[in-house]
C-alpha positions as CSV (number, residue, x, y, z in Angstrom):
1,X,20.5,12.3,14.1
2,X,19.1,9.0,14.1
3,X,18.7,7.2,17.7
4,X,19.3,3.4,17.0
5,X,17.1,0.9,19.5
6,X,18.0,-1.9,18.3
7,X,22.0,-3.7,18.0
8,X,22.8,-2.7,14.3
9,X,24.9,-5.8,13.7
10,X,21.4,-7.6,13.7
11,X,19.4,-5.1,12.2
12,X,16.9,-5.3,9.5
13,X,18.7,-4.1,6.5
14,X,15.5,-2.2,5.4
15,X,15.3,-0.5,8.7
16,X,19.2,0.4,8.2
17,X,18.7,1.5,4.9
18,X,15.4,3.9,5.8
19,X,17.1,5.3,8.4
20,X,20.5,6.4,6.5
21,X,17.7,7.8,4.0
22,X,16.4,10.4,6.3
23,X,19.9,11.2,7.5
24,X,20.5,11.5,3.9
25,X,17.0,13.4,2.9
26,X,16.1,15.3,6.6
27,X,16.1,18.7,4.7
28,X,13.3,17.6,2.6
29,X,11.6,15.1,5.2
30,X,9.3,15.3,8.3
31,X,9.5,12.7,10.6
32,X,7.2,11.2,13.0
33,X,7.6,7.9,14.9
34,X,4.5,7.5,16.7
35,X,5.2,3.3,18.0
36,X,7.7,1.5,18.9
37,X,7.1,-1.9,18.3
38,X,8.8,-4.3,21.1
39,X,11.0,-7.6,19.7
40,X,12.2,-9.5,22.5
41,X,14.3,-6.9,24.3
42,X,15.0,-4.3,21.8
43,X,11.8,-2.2,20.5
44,X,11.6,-1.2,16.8
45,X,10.8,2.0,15.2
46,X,6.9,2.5,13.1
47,X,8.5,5.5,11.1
48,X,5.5,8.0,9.2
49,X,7.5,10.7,6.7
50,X,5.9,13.1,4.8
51,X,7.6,15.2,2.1
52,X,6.5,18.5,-0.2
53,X,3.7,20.9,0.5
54,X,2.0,21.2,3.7
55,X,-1.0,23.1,2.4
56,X,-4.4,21.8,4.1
57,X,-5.6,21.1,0.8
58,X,-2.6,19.4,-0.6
59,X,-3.5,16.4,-3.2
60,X,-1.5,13.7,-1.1
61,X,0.0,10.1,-2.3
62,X,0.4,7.5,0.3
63,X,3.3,4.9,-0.1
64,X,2.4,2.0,2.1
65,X,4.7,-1.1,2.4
66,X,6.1,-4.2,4.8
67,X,2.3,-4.4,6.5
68,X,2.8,-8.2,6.2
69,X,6.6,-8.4,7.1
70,X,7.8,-11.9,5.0
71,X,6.8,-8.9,1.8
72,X,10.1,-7.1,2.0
73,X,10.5,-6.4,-1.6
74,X,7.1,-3.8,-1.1
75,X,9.5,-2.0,1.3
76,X,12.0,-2.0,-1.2
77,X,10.6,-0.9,-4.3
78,X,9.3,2.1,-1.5
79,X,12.9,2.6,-0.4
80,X,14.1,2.3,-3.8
81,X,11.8,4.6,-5.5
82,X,12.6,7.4,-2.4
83,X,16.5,7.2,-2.5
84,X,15.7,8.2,-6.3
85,X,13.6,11.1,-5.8
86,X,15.6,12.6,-2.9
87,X,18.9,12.4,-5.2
88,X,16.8,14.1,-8.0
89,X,16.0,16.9,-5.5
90,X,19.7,17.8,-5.4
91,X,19.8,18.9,-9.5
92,X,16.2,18.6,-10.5
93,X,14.0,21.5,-10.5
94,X,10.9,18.9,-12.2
95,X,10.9,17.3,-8.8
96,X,11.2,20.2,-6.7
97,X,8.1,21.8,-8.7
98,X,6.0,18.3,-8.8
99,X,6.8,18.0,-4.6
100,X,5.8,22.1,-3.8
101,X,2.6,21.2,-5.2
102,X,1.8,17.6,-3.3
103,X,2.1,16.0,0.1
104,X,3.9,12.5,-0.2
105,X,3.3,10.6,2.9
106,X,5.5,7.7,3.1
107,X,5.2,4.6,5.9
108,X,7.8,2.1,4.3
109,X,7.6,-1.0,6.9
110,X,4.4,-1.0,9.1
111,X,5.3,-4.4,10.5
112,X,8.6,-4.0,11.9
113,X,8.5,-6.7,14.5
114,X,7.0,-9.4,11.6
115,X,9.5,-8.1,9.5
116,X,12.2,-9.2,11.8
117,X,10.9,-12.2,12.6
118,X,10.4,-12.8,8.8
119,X,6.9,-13.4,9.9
120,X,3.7,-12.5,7.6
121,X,1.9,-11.6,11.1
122,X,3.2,-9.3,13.6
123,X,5.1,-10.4,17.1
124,X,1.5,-11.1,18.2
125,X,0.8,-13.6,15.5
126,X,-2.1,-11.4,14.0
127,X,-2.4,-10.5,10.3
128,X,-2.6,-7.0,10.1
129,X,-4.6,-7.1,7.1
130,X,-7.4,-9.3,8.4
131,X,-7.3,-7.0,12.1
132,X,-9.9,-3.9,10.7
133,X,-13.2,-4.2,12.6
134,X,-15.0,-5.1,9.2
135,X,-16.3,-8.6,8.3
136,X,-16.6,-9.8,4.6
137,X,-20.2,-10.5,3.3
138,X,-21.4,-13.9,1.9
139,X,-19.4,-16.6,2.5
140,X,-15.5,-15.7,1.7
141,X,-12.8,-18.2,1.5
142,X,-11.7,-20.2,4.5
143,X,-8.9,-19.4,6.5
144,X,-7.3,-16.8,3.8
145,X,-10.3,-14.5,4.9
146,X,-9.2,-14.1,8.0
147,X,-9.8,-16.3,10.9
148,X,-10.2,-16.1,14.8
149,X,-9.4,-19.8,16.0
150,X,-5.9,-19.3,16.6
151,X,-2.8,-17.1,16.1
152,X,-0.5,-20.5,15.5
153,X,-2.9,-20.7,12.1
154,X,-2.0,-18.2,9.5
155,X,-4.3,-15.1,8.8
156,X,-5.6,-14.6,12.3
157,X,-7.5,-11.7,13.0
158,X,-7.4,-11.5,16.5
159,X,-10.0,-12.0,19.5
160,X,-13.0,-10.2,18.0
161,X,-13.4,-8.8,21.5
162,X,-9.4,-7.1,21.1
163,X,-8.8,-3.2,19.9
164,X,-6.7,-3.5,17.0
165,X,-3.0,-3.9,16.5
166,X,-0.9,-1.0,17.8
167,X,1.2,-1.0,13.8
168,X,-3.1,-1.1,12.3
169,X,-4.2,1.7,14.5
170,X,-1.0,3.5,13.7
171,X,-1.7,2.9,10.0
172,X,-4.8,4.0,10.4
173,X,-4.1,7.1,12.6
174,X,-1.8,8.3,10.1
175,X,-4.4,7.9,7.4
176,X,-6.8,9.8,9.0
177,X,-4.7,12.6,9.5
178,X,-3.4,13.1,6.3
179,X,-7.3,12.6,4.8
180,X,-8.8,15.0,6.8
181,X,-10.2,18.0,4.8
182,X,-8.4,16.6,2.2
183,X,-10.7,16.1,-1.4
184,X,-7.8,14.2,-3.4
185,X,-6.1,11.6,-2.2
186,X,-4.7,8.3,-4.0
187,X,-2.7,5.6,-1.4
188,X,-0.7,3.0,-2.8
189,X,-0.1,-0.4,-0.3
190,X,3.1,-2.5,-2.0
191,X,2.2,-6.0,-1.2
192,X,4.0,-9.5,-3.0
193,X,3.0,-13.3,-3.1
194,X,-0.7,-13.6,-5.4
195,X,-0.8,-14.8,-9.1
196,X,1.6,-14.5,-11.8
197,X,0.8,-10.8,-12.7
198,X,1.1,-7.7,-11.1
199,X,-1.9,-6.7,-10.4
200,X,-3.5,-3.0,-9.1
201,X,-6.3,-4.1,-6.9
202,X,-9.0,-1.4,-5.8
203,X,-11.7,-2.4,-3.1
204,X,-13.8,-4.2,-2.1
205,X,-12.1,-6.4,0.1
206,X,-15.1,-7.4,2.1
207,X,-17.5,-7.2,-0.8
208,X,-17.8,-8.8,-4.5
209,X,-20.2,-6.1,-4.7
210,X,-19.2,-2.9,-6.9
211,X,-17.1,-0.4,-4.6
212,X,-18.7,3.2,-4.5
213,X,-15.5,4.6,-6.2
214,X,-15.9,2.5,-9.4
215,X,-16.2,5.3,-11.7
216,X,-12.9,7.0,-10.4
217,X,-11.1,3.4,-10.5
218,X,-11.9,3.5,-14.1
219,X,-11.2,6.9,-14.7
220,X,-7.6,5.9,-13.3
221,X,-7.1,3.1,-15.1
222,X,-7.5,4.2,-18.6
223,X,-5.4,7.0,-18.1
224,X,-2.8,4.9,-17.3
225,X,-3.8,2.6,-20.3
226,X,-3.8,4.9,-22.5
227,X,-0.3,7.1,-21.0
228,X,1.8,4.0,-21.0
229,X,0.6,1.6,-23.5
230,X,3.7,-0.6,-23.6
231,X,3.6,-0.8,-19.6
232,X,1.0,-3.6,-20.2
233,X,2.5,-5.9,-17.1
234,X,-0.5,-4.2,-14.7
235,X,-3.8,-5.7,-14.3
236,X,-6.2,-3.5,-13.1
237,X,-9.5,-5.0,-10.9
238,X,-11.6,-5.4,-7.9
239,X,-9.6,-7.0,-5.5
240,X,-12.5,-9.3,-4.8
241,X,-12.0,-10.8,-8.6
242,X,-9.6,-12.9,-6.4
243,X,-10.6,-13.3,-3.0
244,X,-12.6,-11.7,-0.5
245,X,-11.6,-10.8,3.2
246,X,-12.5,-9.6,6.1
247,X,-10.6,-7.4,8.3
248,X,-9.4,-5.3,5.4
249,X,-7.6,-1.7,6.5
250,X,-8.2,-0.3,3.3
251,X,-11.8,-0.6,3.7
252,X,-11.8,0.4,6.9
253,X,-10.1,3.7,6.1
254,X,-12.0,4.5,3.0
255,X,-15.3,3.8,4.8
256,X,-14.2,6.4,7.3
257,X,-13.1,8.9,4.8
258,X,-16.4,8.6,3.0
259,X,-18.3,9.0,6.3
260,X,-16.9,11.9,7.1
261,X,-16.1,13.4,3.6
262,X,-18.8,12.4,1.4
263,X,-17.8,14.6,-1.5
264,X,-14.3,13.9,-1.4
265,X,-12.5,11.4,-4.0
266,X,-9.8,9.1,-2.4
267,X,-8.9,5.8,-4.5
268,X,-6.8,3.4,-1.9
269,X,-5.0,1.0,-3.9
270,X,-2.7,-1.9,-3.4
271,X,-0.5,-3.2,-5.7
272,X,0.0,-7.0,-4.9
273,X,3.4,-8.0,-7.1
274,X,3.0,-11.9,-8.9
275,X,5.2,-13.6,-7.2
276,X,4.1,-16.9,-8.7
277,X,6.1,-15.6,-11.6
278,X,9.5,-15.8,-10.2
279,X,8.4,-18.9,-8.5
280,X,7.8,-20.6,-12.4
281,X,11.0,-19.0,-13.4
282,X,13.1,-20.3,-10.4
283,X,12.0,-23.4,-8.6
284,X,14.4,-22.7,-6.3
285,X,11.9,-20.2,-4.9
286,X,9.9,-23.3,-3.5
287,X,12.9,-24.3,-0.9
288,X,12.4,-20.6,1.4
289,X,9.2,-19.3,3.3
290,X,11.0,-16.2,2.1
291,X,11.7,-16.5,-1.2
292,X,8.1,-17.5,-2.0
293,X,7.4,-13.5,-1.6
294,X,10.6,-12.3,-2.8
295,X,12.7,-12.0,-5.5
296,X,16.3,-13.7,-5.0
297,X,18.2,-13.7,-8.2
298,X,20.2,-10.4,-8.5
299,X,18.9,-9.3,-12.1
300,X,15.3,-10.1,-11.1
301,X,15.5,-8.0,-8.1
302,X,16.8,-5.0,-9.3
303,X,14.4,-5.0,-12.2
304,X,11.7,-5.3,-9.9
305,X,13.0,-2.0,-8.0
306,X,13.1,-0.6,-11.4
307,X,9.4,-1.5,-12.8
308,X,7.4,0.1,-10.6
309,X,8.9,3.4,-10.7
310,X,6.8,4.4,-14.0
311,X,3.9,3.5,-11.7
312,X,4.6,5.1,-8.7
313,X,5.6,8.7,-11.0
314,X,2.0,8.7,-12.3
315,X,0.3,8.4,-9.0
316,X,2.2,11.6,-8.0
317,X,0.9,13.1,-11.5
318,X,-2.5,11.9,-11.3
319,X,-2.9,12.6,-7.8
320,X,-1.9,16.1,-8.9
321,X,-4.6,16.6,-11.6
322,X,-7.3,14.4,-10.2
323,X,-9.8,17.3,-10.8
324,X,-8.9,17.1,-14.8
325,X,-9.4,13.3,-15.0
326,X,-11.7,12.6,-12.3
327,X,-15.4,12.6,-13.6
328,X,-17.0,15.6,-12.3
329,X,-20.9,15.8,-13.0
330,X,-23.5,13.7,-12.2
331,X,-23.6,12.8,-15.8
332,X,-20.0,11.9,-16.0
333,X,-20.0,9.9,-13.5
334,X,-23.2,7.9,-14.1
335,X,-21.2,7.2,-17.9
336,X,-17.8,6.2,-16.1
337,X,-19.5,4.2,-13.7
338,X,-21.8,2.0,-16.3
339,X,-18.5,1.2,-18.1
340,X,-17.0,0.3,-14.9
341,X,-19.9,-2.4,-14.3
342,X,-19.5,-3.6,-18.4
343,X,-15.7,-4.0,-17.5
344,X,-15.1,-5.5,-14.1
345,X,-18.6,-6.9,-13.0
346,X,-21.9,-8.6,-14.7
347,X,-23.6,-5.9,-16.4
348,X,-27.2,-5.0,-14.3
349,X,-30.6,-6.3,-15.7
């Protein structure tokens, strides 16, 4: 039974609606809620699930959302795509089968208190996403990169000297866990507000140099190009094609991973929803912080809930059969990887 800590007549309706969704899924779920982040006087709970197999060896799929809290349609299209698959438990053998054979770790609002607060940053004022102790190289963008002159600016990192964020280190902490001895792992971070495409970012974010896992991004890529040719509304890159940053948590964690399993392949994506779109569609967009991030006509939010759930299916299948797509040999690799650079970065001399 779910123990409320906060007055549900001003609740988050995300938070509501996770929290009837493990009352509603608890034979299938584990639960962990290892913060609680305090708002004023009422604290709010940093919930980790996990779903299907609990082998050590389990190909796992990640399902991140709400790290910057004004983003609440990443936390929906998370809560959306979970009420599905729990109601397809109840009749559908497919999804039993596809679950017994991979862990699903699931952390649908990371920033809680900035989610309240309708706030990109957390109740400190710190961007989660610009908090990792990792600084971009060159000379990245001003401000947007991350800055430490003040938390009343927007993409503050924090005091340089400061451990990070307790909703970060949770992130990260629950990362780690689940990557641990583990060779195949794809994570997927639901983010909203950049361009007028959806696009699939892989890192760098620190780094307009190729990332290590180029080939594997590739690999990943045309499989889904060529499995879903008329899903053509992804664009798939480096996330430093845009921007670069520092402070990024996905570096952070893969650079970890790597360390420690050098011969493992994890691919952390982020999926960063156009917003500018719905923006050019509805000026009306321009007269709420909120609605800059979020869809707010009826019909366009629930086809965004619906779009991504094509996506989100064939991480859970690719994750699955990494070692079938995945280059392999040395030779493989070295291939995937020079069509990687001929794709996404200046071909070498």
């Amino acid at each position: 039974m779910i123990q409320r800590t906060y007055p549900i007549k001003k609740a988050l309706p995300e938070l509501i609606e996770l929290e009837n969704l493990i009352e509603e899924g608890k034979r299938h779920l584990r639960v962990a809620v290892p913060l609680h982040v305090p708002q004023g006087d009422i604290s709010l709970p940093f919930y980790v699930l996990e779903m299907g197999s609990q082998a050590p060896q389990a190909p796992t799929l990640a399902l991140i959302g709400g790290v910057h809290g004004i983003e609440r349609i990443g936390t929906q299209v998370i809560l959306s795509f979970l009420r599905t698959l729990l109601r397809r438990l109840e009749w559908d053998p497919a999804a039993a089968d596809m679950l017994s054979q991979i862990r699903l770790l699931l952390i649908p609002i990371v920033n809680p208190g900035g989610m309240w607060r309708n706030s990109r940053a957390n109740p400190r004022g710190i961007d989660l996403m610009r908090n990792a102790p990792v600084d971009a190289e060159g000379r990245p963008p001003f401000l947007v990169s991350g800055q430490r002159l003040s938390r009343h600016l927007p993409w503050y990192r924090g005091r340089r000297t400061d451990p990070m964020q307790p909703e970060s280190q949770a992130l990260v902490d629950a990362m780690h866990s689940i990557l641990r001895g583990q060779q195949h792992c794809i994570s997927l971070d639901c983010h909203s507000g950049f361009g007028y495409k959806d696009r699939i970012w892989f890192p760098w974010a620190k780094s307009s140099q190729p990332w290590p896992g180029v080939a594997e991004a590739l690999a990943l890529t045309e499989l889904f190009e060529h499995t879903y040719p008329s899903h053509d509304f992804y664009l798939f890159e480096p996330q430093a094609h845009s921007y670069t940053t520092h402070g990024d948590l996905w570096d952070y964690i893969y650079q970890d991973y790597a360390a420690q399993q050098p011969d493992g392949l994890y691919l952390p994506l982020t999926l960063e929803m156009g917003s500018w779109l719905w923006v050019k569609k509805n000026p009306r967009h321009l007269l709420r912080y909120h609605s800059l991030f979020n869809p707010i006509l009826p019909h366009r939010h629930q086809r965004i809930l619906r779009r991504h759930f094509t996506l989100i299916e064939f991480m859970m299948s690719a994750v699955r059969s990494m070692p079938l797509w995945a280059p392999l040999t040395l030779e493989q690799k070295m291939l995937q990887e020079q069509a990687a650079l001929e794709r996404w970065y200046s071909a070498p001399e």
